[in-house]
N, C-alpha and C positions, 0 to 999 in steps of 0.2 A: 423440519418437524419441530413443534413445538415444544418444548419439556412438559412433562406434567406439573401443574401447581407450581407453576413460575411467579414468579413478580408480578408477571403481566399476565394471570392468567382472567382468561375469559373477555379480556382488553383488548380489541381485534384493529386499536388503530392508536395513531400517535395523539389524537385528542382524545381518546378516550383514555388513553396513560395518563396524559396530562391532569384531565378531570381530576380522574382518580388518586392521581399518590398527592395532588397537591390540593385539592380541594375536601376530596370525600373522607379518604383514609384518615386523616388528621382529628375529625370531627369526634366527641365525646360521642356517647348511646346515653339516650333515653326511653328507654328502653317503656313504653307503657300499659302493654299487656304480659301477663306471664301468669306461671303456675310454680313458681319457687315459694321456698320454703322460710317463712319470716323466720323461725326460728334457726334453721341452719346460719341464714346470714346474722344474723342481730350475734348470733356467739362464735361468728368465722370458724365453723364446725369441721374441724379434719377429717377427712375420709380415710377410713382404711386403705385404700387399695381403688383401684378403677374400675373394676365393675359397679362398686359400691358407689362410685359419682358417673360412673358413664354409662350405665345399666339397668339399673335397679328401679326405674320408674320412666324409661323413655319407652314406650310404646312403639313408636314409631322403630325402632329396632327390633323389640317383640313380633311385630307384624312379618319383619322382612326374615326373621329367624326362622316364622313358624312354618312361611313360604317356602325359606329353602329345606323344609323337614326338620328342622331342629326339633327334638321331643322337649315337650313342654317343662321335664324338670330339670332342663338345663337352659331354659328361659325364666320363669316365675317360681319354679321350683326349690327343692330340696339340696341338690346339685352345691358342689363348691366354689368359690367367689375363681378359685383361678379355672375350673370345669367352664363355668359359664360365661368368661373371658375368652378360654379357645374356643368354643365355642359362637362367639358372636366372631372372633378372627375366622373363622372357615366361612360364615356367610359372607363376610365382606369382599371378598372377588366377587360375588354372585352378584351385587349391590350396583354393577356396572351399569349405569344410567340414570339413576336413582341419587337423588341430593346424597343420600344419606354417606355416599360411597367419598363426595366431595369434601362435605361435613364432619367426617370422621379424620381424613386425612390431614383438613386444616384446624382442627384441634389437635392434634398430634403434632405438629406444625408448630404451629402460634404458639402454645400452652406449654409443651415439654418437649420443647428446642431439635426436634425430630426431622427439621425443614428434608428435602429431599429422596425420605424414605418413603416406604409402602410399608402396612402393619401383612404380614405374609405369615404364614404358619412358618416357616422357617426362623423368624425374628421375633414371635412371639413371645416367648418367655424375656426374651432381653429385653424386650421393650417394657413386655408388663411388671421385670423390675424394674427397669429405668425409669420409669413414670410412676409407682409403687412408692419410688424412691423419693421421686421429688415431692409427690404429696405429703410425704412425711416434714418437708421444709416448712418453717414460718408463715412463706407466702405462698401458703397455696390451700391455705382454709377458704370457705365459699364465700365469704366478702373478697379477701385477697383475690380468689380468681376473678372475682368481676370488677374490681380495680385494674385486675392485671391487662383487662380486655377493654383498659378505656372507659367504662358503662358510671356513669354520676349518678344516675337515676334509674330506679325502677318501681314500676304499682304490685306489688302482688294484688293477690285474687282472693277474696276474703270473705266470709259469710257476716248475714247482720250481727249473728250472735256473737263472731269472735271477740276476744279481751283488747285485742289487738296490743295485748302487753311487749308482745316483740319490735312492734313499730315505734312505742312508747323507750323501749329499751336503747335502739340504736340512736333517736332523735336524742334522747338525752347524754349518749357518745359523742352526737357531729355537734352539741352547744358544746362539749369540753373543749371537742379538737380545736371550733373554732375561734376559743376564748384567747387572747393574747399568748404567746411563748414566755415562757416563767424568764427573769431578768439572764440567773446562771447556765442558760443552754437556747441563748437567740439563733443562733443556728442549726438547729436538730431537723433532721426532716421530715418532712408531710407524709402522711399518706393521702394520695387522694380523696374527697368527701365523698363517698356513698349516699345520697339518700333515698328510703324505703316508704313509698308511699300505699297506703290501704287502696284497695278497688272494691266500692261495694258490691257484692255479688248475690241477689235477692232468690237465685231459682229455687232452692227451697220452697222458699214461700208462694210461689207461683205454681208450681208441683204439688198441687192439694189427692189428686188421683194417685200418686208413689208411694207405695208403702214406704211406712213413717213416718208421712206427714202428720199423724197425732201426735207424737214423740216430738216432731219438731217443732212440732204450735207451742207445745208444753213448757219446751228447751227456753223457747222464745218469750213467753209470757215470765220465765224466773228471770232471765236477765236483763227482762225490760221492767221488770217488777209491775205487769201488766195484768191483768186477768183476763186473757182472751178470749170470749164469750161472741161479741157482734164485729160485724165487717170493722167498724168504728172502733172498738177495741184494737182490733190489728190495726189499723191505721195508727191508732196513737203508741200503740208499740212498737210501730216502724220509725215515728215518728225521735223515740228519744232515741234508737239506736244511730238512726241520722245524724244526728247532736251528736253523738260518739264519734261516728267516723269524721264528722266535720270535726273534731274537736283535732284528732289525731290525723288530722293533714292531707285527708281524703280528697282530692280532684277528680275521679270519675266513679260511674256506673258502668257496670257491663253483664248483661244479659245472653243468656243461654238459650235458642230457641228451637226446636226439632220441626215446627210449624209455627206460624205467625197468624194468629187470631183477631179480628177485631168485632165484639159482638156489642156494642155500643146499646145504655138507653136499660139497663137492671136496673130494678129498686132497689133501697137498701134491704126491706123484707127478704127479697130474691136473693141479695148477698152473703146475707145472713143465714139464709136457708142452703145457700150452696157450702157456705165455708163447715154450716153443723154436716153434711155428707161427708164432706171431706175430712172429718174429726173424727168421725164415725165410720172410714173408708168404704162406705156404701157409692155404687155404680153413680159416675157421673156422665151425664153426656157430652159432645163435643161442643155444643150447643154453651150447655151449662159453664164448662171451661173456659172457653172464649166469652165470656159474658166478666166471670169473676177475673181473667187474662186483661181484660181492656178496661176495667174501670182501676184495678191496681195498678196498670200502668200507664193512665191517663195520668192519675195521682202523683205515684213516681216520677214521673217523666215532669213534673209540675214543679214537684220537688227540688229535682236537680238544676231546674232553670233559674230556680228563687236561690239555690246554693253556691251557680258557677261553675257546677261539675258537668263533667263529658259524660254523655250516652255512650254508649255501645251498644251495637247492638247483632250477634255473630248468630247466622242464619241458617241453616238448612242441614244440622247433623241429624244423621239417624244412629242414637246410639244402643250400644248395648244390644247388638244383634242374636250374637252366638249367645245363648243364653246357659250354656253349659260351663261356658266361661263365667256368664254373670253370677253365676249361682258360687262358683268355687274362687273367683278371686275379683268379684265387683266390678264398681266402674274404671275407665280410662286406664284399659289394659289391651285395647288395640282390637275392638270387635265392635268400632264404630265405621260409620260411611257418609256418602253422601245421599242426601233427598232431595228430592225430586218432585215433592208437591210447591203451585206455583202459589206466590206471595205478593205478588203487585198490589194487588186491590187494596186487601188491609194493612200494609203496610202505611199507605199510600193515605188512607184513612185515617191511619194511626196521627202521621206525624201531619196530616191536614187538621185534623182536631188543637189539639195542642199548637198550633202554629195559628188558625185562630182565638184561640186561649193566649195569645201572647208569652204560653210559655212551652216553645219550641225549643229545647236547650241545645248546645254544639251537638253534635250527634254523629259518630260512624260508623257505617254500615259494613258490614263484610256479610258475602255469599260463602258458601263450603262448596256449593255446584256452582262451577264457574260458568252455565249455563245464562246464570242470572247478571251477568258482570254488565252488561250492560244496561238491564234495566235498572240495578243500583245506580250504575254511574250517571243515568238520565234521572232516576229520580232524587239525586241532590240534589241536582239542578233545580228542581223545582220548589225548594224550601232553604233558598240561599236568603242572606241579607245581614239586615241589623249590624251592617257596617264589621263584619267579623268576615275577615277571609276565612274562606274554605271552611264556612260554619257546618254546613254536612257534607262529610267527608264519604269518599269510595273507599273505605278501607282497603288496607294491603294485601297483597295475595295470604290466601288462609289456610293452614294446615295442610289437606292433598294436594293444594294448591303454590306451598313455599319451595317450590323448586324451579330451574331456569325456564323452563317454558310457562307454567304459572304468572311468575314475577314480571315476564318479559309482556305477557298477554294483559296482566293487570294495567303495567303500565303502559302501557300502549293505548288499551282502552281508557284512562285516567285521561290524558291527554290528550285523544280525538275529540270524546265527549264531556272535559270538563277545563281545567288548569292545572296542569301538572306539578306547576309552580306553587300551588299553593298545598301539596301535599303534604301531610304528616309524617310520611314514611314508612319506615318498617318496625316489626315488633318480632318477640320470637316467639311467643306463647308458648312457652316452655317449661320443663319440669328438672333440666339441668342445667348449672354454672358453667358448662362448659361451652354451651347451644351457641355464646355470641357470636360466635364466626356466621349467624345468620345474616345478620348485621352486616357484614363485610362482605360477602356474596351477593346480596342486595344493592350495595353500593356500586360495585363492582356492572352488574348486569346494566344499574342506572347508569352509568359513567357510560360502557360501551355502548346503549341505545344513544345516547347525547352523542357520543363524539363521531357515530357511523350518520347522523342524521348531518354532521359538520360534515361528512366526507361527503355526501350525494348532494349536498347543498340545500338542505332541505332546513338548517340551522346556518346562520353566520358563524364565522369562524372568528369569533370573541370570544376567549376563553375564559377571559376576566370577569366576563360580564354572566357567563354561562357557568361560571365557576361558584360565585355567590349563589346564583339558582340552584345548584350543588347539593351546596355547604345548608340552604336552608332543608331541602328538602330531610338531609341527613339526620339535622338535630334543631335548628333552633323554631324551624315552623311547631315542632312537636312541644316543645319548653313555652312558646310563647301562646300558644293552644289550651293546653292545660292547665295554664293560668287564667287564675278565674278575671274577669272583667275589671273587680276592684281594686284587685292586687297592679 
C-alpha cells in the first residue's frame, strides 16, 4: 500500500521519480496567469489567520462547501474566521476525489511543516493554531509565501484602468535588491527576486451590454484623459493606456470569453452607433456585439503583435448563473460553469484575419469544456510559424479542468496532436498565495505520463535527454515565450 502524499506520490515508476525529483521539482514557477492580489504582494501583507489566506476568495472551496450543505454564512457570510475554518475542515473528507482534497493537504504539507497528517476535525484546532501561528512569522507574508514555493515570476490580472502603482511599487524594491551589497555586510542574505508582471485584461471594455459599462467608459475616458465619444476615441484611449502597461513591464493580454464572436466588415458609423447603445445600455443584439467584439479585437490583437505581448485567450465560461447569488455577493463566487456553444468557425476567422494582417501575435488558447481540447489543439496547428516555437499554444488544463484527469487528458492531447515539447506549461489562475502546489501536481502527473511511456516503450529510456524536455516544459519554455522577440 502506498502512503498517502509520499515523496513519490502519484509517481507510479522509477523513471517517473527520477524525472521528477531531478529534473521537474528543482525548476522555479513562472507562474503567467493568475488572479492575485498586486497589492497584497508588492507590501508582503500578513494574514490574520487561515481562513483569511485560505478561504476568503477561493471559490472553488465555496463550491464544494455549498455541495456538502454548508449554509451560506459560514462560507461568504457573517460567521467567524475560526466558524468558517471548521467548517471548511468537515467538508474536507467529503472532497475525496476532487483536486481540492490533494491540494489542501499539500499546502498543509509544503507551507506549515504538517508533512504526514490529515487536517480531521479532531486536529482541527491544533492545526488552525499551528498554522495561525506560523503566519504570524516574518516569512509568511504573501510575497514570502511565493518565495517560499520557488515562484520568480508572476502576471496578475489587471484592467486598462488600473494605476498599476503596485507593479511600480515592488519593481522599484527588485532595482534595490538587485543593486550591489553595501561594502559593511557582503554577506547578508538574499531573499529570492520576485517579479510582478501586469496582464492586460480588456473584458470591461468588450462587455458594452453589462451593466455599468457607462460608468466604465467614463472611469476610462478620466484616466486616459480621453473624451470617449466615437469608436476612434476608445481606440485612442486604449491606445495610451497600452503605453502604460508597456511602460510597467506588461508581456501579455488575456481575454475573458463566455462565446467567441467574429462578425467582421462594421463601419465606423455602425461602431460608433453600437458603442452610443451601449452608453446608453439600450438593447443590443448578438449580431451588433459580435460586430463591435471583432473589429476591437482585430485592433487589439494587432496591437499586441506590434508590442511582443502574449494573447490569451480563455474560452467557454458560462458565468454567473445563480443569480440570487449574483445579486447578493457578485462575481467569481463559485456559480460559474461550463458552455457549450461551439467556437470553431470564428475562432478560426479571428486569428485567420490577423494572421493575414501579419499581425498574428503568440497566442494561447484554453477551452473551460474540455469537449473542445482537441479542436484547440488542431487549430494551433494551423497558425504556427514565424520561426517561434509553439507560437499558438493549446493552453494548460483550465479551471474544472486543473485536476488529474483533466491535466493528464490535456496532455495527452497536447502531444498526439501537436509537440509536447514545446509547451508552456502550467499556471494556477488563482486567487491564493498558497495555490502553488498546483504547479507541483502538474509536474508530477507530467513526470509520471513520461516515465510510464519509458516503461511500455513507447519513449527511450534517456533520462538525460527526457530530462531537459522536463525542465523546459516546467519553466524556461514559459520565460523564454513571454519574452518579447526584442528583448
Amino acid at each position: 500500500m502506498t502512503p498517502f502524499l509520499s515523496e513519490n506520490f502519484l509517481l507510479q515508476s522509477e523513471p517517473a521519480r527520477e524525472l521528477f525529483h531531478l529534473h521537474a521539482k528543482p525548476q522555479p514557477v513562472f507562474d503567467f496567469h493568475n488572479h492575485l492580489s498586486p497589492y497584497e504582494i508588492a507590501n508582503n501583507i500578513a494574514y490574520a489567520n487561515m481562513t483569511e489566506v485560505w478561504l476568503s476568495s477561493d471559490h472553488y472551496k465555496w463550491r464544494a462547501m455549498r455541495t456538502a450543505g454548508v449554509p451560506e454564512h459560514l462560507i461568504t457570510g457573517n460567521a467567524t474566521d475560526w466558524e468558517k475554518f471548521r467548517a471548511w475542515v468537515h467538508t474536507l473528507p467529503l472532497c475525496l476525489g476532487n483536486p481540492l482534497y490533494h491540494w489542501s493537504h499539500m499546502e498543509l504539507h509544503n507551507l506549515f511543516g504538517l508533512s504526514g497528517k490529515r487536517l480531521t476535525s479532531d486536529n482541527a484546532e491544533a492545526i488552525w493554531h499551528h498554522c495561525n501561528t506560523r503566519l504570524a512569522e516574518p516569512g509568511f507574508g504573501a510575497r514570502s509565501l511565493l518565495q517560499q514555493q520557488n515562484v520568480t515570476a508572476i502576471a496578475t490580472t489587471d484592467d486598462p484602468t488600473d494605476s498599476l502603482a503596485y507593479h511600480k511599487q515592488l519593481a522599484r524594491e527588485d532595482m534595490l535588491e538587485r543593486a550591489p551589497q553595501p561594502p559593511h555586510d557582503p554577506g547578508a542574505p538574499r531573499t529570492p527576486h520576485l517579479t510582478m508582471y501586469p496582464t492586460w485584461r480588456p473584458d470591461k471594455v468588450l462587455k458594452l451590454d453589462q451593466p455599468g459599462f457607462p460608468e466604465y467608459l467614463q472611469h476610462l475616458a478620466t484616466v486616459s484623459d480621453i473624451d470617449i465619444r466615437t469608436f476612434s476615441d476608445l481606440l485612442n484611449a486604449l491606445t495610451r493606456r497600452l503605453e502604460h502597461f508597456q511602460h510597467h513591464g506588461c508581456l501579455s493580454a488575456d481575454h475573458g470569453f463566455d462565446r467567441f464572436l467574429f462578425q467582421p466588415g462594421a463601419s465606423e458609423a455602425e461602431l460608433n452607433r453600437i458603442l452610443e447603445l451601449g452608453r446608453k445600455q439600450q438593447r443590443l443584439t448578438l449580431h451588433e456585439l459580435g460586430q463591435f467584439q471583432t473589429e476591437l479585437m482585430l485592433w487589439l490583437g494587432q496591437e499586441y503583435a506590434r508590442r511582443g505581448w502574449v494573447m490569451q485567450l480563455h474560452i467557454g465560461a458560462m458565468r454567473n448563473n445563480n443569480q440570487r447569488l449574483f445579486q447578493r455577493l457578485g462575481t467569481d463566487v463559485g456559480a460559474d460553469s461550463m458552455h457549450d456553444e461551439p467556437y470553431a468557425r470564428p475562432l478560426s476567422r479571428f486569428l485567420n484575419q490577423l494572421d493575414l494582417q501579419e499581425a498574428l501575435p503568440k497566442t494561447i488558447l484554453y477551452c473551460l469544456n474540455p469537449g473542445a481540447n482537441e479542436m484547440l489543439a488542431t487549430m494551433a496547428g494551423n497558425f504556427q510559424g514565424d520561426g517561434i516555437p509553439g507560437k499558438i499554444q493549446f493552453g494548460a488544463a483550465w479551471w474544472f479542468n486543473d485536476q488529474k484527469d483533466g491535466m493528464i487528458r490535456q496532455l495527452t492531447q497536447l502531444a498526439s496532436m501537436s509537440l509536447l515539447s514545446q509547451s508552456v506549461g502550467m499556471l494556477t489562475d488563482s486567487r491564493s498565495v498558497l495555490s502553488f502546489v498546483r504547479h507541483e501536481y502538474f509536474r508530477r502527473l507530467l513526470c509520471n505520463m513520461v516515465g510510464q511511456w519509458i516503461e511500455d516503450g513507447e519513449a527511450p529510456n534517456d533520462l538525460p535527454a527526457l530530462g531537459q524536455i522536463i525542465e523546459r516544459i516546467c519553466y524556461q519554455n514559459a520565460v523564454d515565450y513571454f519574452t518579447p522577440r526584442s528583448q
